[in-house]
C-alpha positions in Angstrom: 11.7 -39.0 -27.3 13.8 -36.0 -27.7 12.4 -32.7 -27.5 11.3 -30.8 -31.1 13.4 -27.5 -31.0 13.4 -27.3 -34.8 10.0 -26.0 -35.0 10.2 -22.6 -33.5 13.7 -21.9 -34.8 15.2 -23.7 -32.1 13.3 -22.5 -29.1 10.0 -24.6 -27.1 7.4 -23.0 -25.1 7.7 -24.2 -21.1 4.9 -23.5 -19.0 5.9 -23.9 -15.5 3.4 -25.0 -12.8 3.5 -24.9 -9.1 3.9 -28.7 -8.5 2.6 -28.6 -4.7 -0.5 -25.9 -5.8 -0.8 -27.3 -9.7 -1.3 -23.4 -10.2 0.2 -22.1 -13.6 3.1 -19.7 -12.5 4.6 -18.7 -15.9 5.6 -19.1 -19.4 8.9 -18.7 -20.9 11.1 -20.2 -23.8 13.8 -22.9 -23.7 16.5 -23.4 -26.0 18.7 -27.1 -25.7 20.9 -25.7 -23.3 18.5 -24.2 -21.4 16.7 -27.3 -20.7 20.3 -28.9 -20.1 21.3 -26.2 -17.5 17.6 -26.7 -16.1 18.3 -30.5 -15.8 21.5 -30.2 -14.6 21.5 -27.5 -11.9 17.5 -28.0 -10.8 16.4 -24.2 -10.9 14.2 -23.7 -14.0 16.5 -21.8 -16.8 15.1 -19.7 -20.0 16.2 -18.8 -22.8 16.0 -14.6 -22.9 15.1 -13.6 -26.4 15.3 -10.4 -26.1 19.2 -10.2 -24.3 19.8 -13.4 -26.6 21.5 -15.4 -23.3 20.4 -17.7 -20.5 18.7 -16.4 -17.8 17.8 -18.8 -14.0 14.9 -17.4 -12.8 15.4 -15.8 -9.0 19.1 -14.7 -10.3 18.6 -11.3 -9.6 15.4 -11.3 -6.9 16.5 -14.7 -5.6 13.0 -16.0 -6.0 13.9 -19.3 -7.7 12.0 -22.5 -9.8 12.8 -25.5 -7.8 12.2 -28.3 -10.8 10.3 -31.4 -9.8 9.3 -33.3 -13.0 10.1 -32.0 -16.6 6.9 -33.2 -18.8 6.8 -32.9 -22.8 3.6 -32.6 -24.8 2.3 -35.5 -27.0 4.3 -33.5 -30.2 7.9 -33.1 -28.4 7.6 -29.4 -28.4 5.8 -28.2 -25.7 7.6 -28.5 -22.0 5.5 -28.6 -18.6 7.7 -27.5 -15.9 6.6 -28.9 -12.4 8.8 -26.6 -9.6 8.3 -25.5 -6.0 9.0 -21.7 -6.1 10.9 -19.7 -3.0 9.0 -16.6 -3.4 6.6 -14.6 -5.7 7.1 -15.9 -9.6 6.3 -12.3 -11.2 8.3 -9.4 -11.7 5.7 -7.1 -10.4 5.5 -8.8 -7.1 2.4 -10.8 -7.4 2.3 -15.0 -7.2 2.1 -15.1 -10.8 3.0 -14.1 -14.2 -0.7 -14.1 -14.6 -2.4 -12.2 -11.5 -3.7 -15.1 -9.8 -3.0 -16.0 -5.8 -0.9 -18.6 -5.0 -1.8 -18.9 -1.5 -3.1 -22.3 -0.4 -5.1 -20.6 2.4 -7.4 -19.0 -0.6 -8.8 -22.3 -2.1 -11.7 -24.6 -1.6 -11.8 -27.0 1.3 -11.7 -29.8 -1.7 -9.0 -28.1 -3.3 -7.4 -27.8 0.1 -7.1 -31.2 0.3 -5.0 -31.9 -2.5 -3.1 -29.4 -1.6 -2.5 -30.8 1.4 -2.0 -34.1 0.1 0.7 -32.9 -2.7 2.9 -31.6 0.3 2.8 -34.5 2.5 4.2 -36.4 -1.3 7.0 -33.3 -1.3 7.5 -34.3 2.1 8.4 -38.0 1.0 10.0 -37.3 -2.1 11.9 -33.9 -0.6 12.7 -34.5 3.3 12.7 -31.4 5.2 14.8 -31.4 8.1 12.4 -31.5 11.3 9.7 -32.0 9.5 7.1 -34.1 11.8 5.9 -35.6 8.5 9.1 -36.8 7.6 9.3 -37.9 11.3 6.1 -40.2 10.6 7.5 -41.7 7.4 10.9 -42.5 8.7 9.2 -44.7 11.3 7.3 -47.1 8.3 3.8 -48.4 7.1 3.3 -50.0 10.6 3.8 -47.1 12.6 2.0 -44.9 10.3 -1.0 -47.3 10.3 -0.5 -47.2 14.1 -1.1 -43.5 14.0 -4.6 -43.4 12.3 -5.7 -45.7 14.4 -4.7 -44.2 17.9 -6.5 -40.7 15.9 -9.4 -42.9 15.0 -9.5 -43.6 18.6 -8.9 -40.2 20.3 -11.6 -38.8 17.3 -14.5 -41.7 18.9 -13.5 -40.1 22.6 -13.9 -36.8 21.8 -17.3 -37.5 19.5 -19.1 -38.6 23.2 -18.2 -34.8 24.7 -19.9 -31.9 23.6 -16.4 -29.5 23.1 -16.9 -28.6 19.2 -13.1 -27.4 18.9 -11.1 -31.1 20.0 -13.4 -32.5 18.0 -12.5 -30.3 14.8 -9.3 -30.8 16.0 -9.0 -34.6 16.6 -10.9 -34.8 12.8 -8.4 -32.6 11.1 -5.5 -35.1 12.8 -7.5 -37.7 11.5 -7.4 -36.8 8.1 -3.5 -35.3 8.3 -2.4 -38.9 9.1 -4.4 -41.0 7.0 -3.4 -38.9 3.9 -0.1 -39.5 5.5 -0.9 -43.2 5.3 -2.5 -42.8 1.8 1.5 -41.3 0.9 3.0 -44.2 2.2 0.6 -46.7 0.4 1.3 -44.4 -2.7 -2.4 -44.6 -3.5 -4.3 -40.6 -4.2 -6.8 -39.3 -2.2 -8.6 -39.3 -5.8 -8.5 -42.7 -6.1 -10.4 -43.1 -3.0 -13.2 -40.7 -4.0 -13.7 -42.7 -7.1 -14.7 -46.0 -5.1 -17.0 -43.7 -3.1 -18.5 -41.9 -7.1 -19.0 -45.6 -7.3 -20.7 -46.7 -4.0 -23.0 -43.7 -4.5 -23.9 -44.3 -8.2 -25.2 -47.7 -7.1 
């Protein structure tokens, strides 16, 4: 369904979000060929209301809105912007137009993990050149499936030895490949916690 610019005189609110952190970044205004130069370029474009003219975020600072998905609201006026942004979103320096840190090393260890499992999907869906998780994907399911299970492995070895450290560390691999795994299955972490909600709830 096509967008409703009528409403606000031709403009639509578009809140962008950080689509690895899910953290709200900003909000800005798009006209139609805002939303077309966003579309066709992939850096999030506004519509400046008070210069009257298109601005591309990062133009002048060079801090730029990669877009990912471009989402409407359920009355075709609202636009959620999903990007990956090069640098700090605000004007005055800080992560966000709206104060808060953007910096996956400040969240919870839950939130951590969807964190982590929303880059291992940019991975897929966005290869970085020498990226070891791209590496594990270009090789298949099989391989992949391989993986967690030589981790699996080396996780059991260390568990019989009392150094706490390769433990941690053969866990964390442990958990790095099978959300790897979980990628290439496309199935969400989420999805697994519900069957375990379930399990306990019995």
């Amino acid at each position: 369904m096509a967008v409703s610019f009528e409403k606000m005189g031709g403009l639509v609110p578009a809140v962008v979000q950080d689509a690895v952190t899910r953290r709200v970044l900003m909000l800005g205004f798009m006209n139609e060929e805002a939303l077309k130069t966003t579309r066709d370029r992939g850096l999030v474009t506004f519509w400046s209301r008070s210069r009257e003219t298109l601005w591309t975020k990062g133009e002048t600072s060079g801090n730029y809105l990669e877009v990912r998905d471009i989402i409407e609201d359920c009355d075709n006026d609202t636009l959620l912007i999903k990007a990956v942004p090069t640098g700090p979103v605000c004007h005055t320096g800080k992560d966000t137009c709206f104060g808060e840190v953007n910096n996956p090393e400040e969240v919870s260890a839950p939130e951590f993990l969807f964190y982590l499992q929303e880059v291992i999907r940019e991975r897929r869906e966005f290869p970085l050149e020498g990226s070891y998780t791209n590496h594990l994907f270009s090789r298949g399911l099989n391989k992949i499936a391989q993986k967690v299970g030589e981790e699996a492995v080396e996780l059991i070895i260390e568990a019989k030895d009392d150094n706490k450290q390769l433990f941690l560390g053969e866990a964390a691999d442990l958990i790095y490949h099978f959300l790897v795994l979980l990628t290439q299955k496309e199935v969400g972490l989420e999805e697994v916690i519900e069957v375990l909600k379930l399990r306990h709830s019995r």
